[in-house]
Every structure is written in C-alpha cells, then in structure tokens.
C-alpha positions in Angstrom: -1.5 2.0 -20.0 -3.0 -2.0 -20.8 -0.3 -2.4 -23.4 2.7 -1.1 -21.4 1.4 -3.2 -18.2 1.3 -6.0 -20.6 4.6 -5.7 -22.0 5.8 -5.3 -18.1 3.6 -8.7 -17.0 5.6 -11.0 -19.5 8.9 -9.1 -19.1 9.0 -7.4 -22.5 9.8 -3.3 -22.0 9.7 -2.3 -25.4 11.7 1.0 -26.5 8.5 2.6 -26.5 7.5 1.7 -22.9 10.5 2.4 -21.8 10.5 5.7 -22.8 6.8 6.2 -21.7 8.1 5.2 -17.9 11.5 7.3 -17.8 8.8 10.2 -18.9 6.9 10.0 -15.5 10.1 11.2 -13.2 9.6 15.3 -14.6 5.9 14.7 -14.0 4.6 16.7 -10.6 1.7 14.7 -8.7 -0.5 16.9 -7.0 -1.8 16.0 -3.6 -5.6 15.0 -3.3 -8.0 16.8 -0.5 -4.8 17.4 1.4 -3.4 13.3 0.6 -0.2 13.2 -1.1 1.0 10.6 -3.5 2.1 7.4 -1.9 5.4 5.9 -2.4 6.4 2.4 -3.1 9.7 1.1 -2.9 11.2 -2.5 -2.8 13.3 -2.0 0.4 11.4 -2.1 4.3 14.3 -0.1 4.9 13.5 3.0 2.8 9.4 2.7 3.7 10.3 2.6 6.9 12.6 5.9 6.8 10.2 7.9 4.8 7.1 7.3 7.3 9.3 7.7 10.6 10.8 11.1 9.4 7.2 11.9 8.3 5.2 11.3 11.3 7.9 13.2 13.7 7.2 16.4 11.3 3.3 16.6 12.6 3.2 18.1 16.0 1.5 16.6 18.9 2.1 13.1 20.9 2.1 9.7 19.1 -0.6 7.2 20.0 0.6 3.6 19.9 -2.3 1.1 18.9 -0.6 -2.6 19.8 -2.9 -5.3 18.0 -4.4 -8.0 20.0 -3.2 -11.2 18.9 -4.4 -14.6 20.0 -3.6 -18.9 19.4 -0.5 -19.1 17.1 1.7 -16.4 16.9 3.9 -17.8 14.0 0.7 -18.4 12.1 -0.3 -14.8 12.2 2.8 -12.8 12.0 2.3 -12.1 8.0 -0.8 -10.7 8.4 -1.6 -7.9 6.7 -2.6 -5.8 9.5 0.4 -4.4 11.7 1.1 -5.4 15.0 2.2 -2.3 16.0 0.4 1.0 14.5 1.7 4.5 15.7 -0.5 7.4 14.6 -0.9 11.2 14.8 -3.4 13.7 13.9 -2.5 14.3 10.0 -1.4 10.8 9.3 -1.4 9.7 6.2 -3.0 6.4 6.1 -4.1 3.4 4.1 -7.1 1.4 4.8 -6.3 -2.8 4.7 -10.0 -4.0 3.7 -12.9 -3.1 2.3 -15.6 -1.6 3.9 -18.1 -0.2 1.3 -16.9 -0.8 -1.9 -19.9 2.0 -3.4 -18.7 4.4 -1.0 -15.2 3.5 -2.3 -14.2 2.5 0.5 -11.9 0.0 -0.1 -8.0 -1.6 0.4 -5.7 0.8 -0.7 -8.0 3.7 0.3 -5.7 6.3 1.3 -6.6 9.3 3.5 -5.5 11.0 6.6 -6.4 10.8 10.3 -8.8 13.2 11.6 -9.2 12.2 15.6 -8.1 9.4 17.9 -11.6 8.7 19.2 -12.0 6.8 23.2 -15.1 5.4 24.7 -14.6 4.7 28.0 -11.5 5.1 28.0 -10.0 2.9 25.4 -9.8 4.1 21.6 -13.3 3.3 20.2 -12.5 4.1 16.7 -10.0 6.1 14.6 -11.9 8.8 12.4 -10.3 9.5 8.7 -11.0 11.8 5.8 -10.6 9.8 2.8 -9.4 11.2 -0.5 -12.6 9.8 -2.4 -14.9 8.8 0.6 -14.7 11.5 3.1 -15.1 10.3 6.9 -15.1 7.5 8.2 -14.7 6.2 11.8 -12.7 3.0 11.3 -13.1 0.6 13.9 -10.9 -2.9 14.7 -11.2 -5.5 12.7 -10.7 -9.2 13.0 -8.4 -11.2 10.8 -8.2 -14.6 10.8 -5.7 -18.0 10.1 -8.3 -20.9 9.4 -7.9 -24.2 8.4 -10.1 -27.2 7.5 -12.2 -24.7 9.0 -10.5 -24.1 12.3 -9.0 -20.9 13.7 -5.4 -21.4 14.3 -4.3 -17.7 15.2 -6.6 -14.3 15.2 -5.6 -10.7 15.3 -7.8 -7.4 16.5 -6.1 -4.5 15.2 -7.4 -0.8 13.1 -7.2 -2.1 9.3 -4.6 0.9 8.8 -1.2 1.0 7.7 1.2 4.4 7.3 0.7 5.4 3.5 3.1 7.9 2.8 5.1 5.2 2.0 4.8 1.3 1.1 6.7 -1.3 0.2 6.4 -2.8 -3.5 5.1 -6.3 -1.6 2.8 -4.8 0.8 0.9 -3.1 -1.8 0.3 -6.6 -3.9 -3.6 -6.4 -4.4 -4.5 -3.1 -3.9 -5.1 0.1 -5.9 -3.6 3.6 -5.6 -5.3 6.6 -7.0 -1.8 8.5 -6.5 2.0 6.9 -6.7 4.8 7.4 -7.4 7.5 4.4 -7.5 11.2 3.7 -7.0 12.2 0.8 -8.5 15.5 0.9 -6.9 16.4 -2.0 -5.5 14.0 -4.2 -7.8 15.8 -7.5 -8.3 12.5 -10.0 -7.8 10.5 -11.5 -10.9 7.5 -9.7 -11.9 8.0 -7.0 -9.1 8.1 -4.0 -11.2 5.0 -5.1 -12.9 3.7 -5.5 -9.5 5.0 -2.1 -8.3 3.2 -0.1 -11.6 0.1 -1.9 -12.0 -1.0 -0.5 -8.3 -1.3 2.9 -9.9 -5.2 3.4 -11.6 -3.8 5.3 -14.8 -0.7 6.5 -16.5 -0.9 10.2 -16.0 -1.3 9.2 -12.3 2.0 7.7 -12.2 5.3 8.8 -11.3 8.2 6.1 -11.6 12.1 6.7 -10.4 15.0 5.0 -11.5 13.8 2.7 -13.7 15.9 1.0 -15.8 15.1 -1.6 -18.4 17.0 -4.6 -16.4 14.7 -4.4 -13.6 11.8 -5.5 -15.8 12.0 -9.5 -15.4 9.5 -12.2 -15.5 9.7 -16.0 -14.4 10.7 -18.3 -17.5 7.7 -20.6 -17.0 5.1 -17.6 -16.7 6.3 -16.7 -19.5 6.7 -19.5 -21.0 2.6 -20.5 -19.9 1.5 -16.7 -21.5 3.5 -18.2 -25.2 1.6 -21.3 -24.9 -1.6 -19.5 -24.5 
C-alpha cells in the first residue's frame, strides 16, 4: 500500500497499481459497531447530496447547532469547523480534532450520535459512540485565527462534521479506518493521492471510477522528488 501511494504522490500509476485500485470497486466494506464506510468525493455537490438524503432517512426532528463566531468573519469562514451543524440521533459523524490520541480519539474519528444532551437549557454536549473509542460526550470547541500573536476572528462550535460523506479536500490531514472513494470529478494535482492516502490500509479501501488520467502531480514536486 507504501509503494502504490508512492507511485500516486509523484504521479506515476504503474500498470500494476492501476490494476490493484480498479480491484477495490467488487470489494464489499463492512460497517464498524454500526459506522459505515465514509465516502469521499471531489464535488461539495455530491457530499452534500449523500448526507442530506441520509439524515432525512433517520426518524425524529433535526437539531440545528449554529456556531458562535466572533471579530472577522472573512478571517474565519475556512475553518474547519462548520458554521452550521444539523444533527440527529443515528448520525454519522466525524470528529475535527483530537481529543485523546490513546483513547484514539482523534481527527477523522468517525462514529455516530447517541444523545443531544442540554444543561440548562442549552445543548451542554453532544454524546457519540465511536467506532474505536466508544462514548464520548463532545463538547464546543474553540478555534482560532491568530496573528503576530493576536486573535483576528474565533469560532465556538461542536468539532463535528456529517461523515457519511466528505469531500476529497475536507479530509486533507485526517485518517479514515473505512472509505470508500469516487474519484469522479478529480481534475486537481495530487488530489487523488490525497483522496487514497486518508484510508489506513488497502483492504480497507474501496475506490470508484478511477481512471489512470486522474492521477497527476505538479511538474515542480515532481520535479523536487527527482532531484532528491
């Protein structure tokens, strides 16, 4: 799985690797302690399909969690954690930071939400059965915009994001025990190395419509990689 990632980093899909990734699509991923394989794919459009149609199949009300943004807004609008989170019961989630790396608990955790929990009424915390880690009552986090070591923007928000499905960007950094990819759409260097190298083995893998054009790297990485 080193070798084909490899080949993938510098933009070389060898015959072999090629084959190796076409492979995955008869592969069947079973789900986790209830979690099912997430999915990555290079378009909002399609994450944002697959985790709409997903949450209106659970029963029961949606809870809307607005995060509490502060200073400036232009300065904190990438940030990782969403400014708007809409959960149910049975929600397939993905935790945005680590908590307790021993306890795996860590970004790209994935598990599902157990209870909305309120204190006085406001929700306190948001309890969820990872696949690895079992509960956990996550609670808001704070994430910052600094510079020169001042605060330019802030934002309070649950460090959770939907995880049935991802986009290929979104999921820069983090590790998934379960995935399957679409490369569909894949036109950016280096993203379907980017998209694969999430996953934490081969036989955990499942790739779809790949295709040996979409594996492209940036002439002067490559070009660096020769050199060294």
């Amino acid at each position: 799985f080193v070798s084909l990632l490899n080949e993938l980093r510098v933009g070389r899909a060898s015959p072999a690797t090629c084959a190796k990734l076409q492979a995955t699509v008869a592969r069947g991923l079973r789900a986790v302690n209830g979690i099912k394989p997430t999915e990555l794919f290079a378009r909002n459009v399609d994450v944002d399909a697959v985790n709409k149609r997903k949450l209106q199949e659970l029963p029961g009300a949606e809870t809307p969690l607005m995060a509490q943004d502060e200073g400036d807004e232009n300065k904190i609008k990438d940030c990782a954690y969403p400014k708007e989170l809409i959960l149910k019961v049975d929600a397939q989630v993905m935790l945005l930071k680590n908590i307790d790396v021993k306890a795996k608990l860590i970004n790209g955790s994935r598990g599902r939400v157990v209870a909305i929990q309120q204190k006085g009424g406001t929700i306190d915390s948001i309890k969820c059965e990872f696949a690895h880690a079992g509960e956990w009552n996550v609670k808001r986090d704070d994430a910052t915009v600094e510079q020169a070591g001042k605060v330019l923007a802030s934002r309070s928000q649950f460090p959770l994001r939907l995880a049935w499905a991802v986009t290929i960007h979104k999921a820069q950094g983090q590790t998934l025990d379960l995935l399957e990819v679409d490369l569909r759409g894949c036109r950016e260097f280096g993203q379907a190395y980017v998209a694969v190298s999430r996953a934490t083995a081969m036989k955990k893998l499942r790739v779809l419509n790949f295709d040996p054009s979409v594996v492209r790297a940036h002439p002067r990485a490559v070009e660096y990689v020769d050199r060294l």
